[in-house]
VEXKE-667391 format. One line per 2 residues: number of its first residue (from 1); their letters; for each residue x, y, z of N, C-alpha, C, O. Coordinates in Angstrom, 2 decimals, m for minus. Example, Ala and Ser with C-alpha at 12.3 -4.5 7.8 and 13.67 -1.06 7.14 Angstrom:
2
1> AS> 13.19 m5.69 7.80 12.30 m4.50 7.80 13.20 m3.30 7.80 14.24 m3.32 8.46  12.85 m2.25 7.08 13.67 m1.06 7.14 12.90 0.03 7.87 13.41 1.14 8.04
***
This chain:
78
1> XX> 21.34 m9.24 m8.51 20.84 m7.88 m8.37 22.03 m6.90 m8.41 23.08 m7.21 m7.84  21.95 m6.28 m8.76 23.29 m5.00 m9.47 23.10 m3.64 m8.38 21.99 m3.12 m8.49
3> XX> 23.82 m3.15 m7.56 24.51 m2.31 m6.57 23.29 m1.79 m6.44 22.51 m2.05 m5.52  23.05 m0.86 m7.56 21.95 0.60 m7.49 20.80 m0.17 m7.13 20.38 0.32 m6.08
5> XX> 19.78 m1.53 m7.62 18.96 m2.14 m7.02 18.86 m2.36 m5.71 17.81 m2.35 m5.07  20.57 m2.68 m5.03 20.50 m3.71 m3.54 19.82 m2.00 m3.17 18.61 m1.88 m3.30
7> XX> 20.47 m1.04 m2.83 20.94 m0.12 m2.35 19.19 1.02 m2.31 18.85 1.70 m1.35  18.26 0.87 m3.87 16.98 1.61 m3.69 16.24 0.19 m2.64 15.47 0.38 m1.70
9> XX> 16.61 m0.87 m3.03 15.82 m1.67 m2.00 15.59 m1.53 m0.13 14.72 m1.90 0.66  17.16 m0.64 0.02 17.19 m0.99 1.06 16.92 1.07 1.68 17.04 1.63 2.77
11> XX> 16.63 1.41 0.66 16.25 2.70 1.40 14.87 2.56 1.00 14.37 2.62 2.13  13.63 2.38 0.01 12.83 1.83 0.26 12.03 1.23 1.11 10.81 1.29 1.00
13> XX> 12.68 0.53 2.15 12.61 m0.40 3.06 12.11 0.55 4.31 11.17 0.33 5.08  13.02 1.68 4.29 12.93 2.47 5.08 12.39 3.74 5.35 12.20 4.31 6.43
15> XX> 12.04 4.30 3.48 10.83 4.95 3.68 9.97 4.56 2.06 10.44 4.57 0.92  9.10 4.35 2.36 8.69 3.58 0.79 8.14 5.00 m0.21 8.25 5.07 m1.43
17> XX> 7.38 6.29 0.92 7.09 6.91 0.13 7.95 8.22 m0.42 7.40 9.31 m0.58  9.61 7.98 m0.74 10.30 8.44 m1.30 10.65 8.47 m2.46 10.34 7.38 m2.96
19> XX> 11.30 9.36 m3.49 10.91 9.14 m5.00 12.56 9.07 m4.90 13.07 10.19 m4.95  13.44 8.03 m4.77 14.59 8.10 m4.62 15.14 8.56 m5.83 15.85 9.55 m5.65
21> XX> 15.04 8.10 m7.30 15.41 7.99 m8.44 15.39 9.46 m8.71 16.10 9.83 m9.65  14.53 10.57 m7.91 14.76 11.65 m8.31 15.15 12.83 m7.66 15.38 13.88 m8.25
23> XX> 15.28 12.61 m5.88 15.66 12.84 m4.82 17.13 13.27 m4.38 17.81 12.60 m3.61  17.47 14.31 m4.88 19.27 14.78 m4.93 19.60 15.45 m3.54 20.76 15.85 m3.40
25> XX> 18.62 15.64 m2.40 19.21 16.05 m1.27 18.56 15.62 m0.04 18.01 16.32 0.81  18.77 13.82 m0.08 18.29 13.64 1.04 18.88 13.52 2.31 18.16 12.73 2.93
27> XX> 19.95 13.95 3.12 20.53 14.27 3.80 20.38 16.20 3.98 20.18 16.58 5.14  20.47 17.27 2.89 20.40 18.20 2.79 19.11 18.92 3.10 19.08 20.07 3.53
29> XX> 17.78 18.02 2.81 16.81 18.61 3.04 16.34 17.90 4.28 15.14 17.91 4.53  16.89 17.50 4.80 16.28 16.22 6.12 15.56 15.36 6.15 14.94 14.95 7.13
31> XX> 15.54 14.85 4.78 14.28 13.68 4.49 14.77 12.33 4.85 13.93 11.43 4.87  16.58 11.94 5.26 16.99 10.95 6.07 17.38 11.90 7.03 17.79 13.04 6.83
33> XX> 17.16 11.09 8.51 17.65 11.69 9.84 18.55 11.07 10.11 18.80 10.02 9.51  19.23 11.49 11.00 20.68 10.96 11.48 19.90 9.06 12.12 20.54 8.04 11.85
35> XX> 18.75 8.98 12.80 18.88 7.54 12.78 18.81 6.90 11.16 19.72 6.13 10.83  18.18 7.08 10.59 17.85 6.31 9.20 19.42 6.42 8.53 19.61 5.41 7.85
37> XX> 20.46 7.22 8.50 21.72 7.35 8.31 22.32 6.20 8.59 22.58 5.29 7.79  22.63 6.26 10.28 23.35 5.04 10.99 22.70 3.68 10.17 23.23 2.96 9.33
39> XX> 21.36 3.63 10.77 20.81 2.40 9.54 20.97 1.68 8.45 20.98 0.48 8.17  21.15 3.04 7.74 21.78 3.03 6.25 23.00 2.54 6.09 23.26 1.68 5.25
41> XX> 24.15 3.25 7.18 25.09 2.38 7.00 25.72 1.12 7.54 26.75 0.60 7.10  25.02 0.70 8.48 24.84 m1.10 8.93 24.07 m1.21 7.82 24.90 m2.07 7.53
43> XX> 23.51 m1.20 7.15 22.54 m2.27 6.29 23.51 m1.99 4.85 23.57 m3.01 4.16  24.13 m1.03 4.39 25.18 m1.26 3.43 26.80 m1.84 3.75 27.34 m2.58 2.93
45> XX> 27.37 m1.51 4.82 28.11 m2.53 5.39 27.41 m3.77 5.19 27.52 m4.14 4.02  26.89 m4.36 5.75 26.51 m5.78 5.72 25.94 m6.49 4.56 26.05 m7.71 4.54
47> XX> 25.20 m5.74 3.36 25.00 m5.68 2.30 26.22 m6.43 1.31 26.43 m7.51 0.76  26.95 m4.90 1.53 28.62 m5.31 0.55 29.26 m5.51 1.24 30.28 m5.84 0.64
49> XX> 29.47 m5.59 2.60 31.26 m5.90 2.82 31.75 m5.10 2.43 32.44 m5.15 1.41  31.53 m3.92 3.24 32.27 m2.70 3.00 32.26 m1.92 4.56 31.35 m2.04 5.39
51> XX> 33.55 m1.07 4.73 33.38 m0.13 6.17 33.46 1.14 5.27 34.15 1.53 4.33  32.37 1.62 6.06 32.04 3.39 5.52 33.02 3.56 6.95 33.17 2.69 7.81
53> XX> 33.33 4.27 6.94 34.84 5.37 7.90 34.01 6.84 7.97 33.06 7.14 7.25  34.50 7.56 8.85 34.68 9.00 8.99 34.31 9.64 8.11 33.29 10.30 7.86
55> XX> 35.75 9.29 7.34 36.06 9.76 6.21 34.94 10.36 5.10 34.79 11.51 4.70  34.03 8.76 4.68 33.15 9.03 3.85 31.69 9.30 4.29 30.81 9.77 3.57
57> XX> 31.59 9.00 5.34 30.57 10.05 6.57 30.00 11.27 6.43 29.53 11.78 7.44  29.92 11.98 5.19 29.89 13.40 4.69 28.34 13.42 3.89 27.89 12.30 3.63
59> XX> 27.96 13.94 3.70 27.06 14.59 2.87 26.59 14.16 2.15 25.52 13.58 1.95  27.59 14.48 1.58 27.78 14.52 m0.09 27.52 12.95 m1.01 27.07 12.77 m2.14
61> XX> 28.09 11.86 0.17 28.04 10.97 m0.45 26.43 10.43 m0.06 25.95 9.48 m0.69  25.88 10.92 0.70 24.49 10.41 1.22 23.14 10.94 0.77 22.03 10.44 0.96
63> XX> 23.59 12.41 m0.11 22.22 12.79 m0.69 21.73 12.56 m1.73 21.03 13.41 m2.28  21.99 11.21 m2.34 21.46 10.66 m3.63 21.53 9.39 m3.57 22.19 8.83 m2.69
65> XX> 20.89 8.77 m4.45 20.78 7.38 m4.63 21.81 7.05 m5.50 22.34 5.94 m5.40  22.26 8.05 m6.54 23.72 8.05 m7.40 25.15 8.18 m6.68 26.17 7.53 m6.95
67> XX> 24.98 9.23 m5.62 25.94 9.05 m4.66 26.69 7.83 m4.05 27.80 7.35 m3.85  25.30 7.65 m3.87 25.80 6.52 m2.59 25.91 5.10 m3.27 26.34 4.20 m2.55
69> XX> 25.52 4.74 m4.76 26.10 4.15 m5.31 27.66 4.15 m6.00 28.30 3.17 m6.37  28.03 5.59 m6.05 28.66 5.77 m6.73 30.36 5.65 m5.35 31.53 5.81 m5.69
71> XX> 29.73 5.27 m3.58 30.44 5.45 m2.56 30.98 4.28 m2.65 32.17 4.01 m2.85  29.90 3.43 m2.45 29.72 1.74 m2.54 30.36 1.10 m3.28 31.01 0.21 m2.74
73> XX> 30.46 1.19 m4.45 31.50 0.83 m5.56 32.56 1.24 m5.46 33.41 0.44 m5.85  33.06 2.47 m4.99 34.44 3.43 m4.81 35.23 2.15 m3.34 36.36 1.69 m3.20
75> XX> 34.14 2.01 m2.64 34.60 1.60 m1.28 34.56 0.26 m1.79 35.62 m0.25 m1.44  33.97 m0.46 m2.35 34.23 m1.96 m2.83 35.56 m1.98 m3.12 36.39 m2.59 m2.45
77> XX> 35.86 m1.21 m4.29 37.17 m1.25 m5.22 38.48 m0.85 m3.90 39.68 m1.04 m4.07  38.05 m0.47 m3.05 39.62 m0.22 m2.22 40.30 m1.66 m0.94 41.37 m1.51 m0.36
***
């Protein structure tokens, strides 16, 4: 299964009736809450073997499904 799959699977999971694929501000419009966040990032930590930090804790990387693929891979590669 290839990143962008693990990653709609596992927000899916958590709200099914989201249109992720077309959804560019879900952190911005409040459609994830700060619990479904934390969630999000234990279940992608543990996913990839990856630590989200502070650092990438922002926004920006959380209001898309392109984003946060595009975090995941950034944070793999380091």
């Amino acid at each position: 299964m290839e990143t962008r799959e693990i990653i709609l699977d596992i927000l899916q999971e958590m709200h099914e009736d989201i249109d992720y694929e077309k959804e560019k501000a879900l952190v911005k419009d409040k459609i994830l809450d700060s619990f479904d966040l934390v969630s999000l990032v234990s279940e992608l930590t543990d996913a990839f073997d990856i630590e989200i930090t502070a650092k990438d804790f922002v926004e920006e990387n959380f209001n898309s499904l392109d984003t946060l693929v595009t975090m995941v891979k950034r944070l793999q590669e380091e």
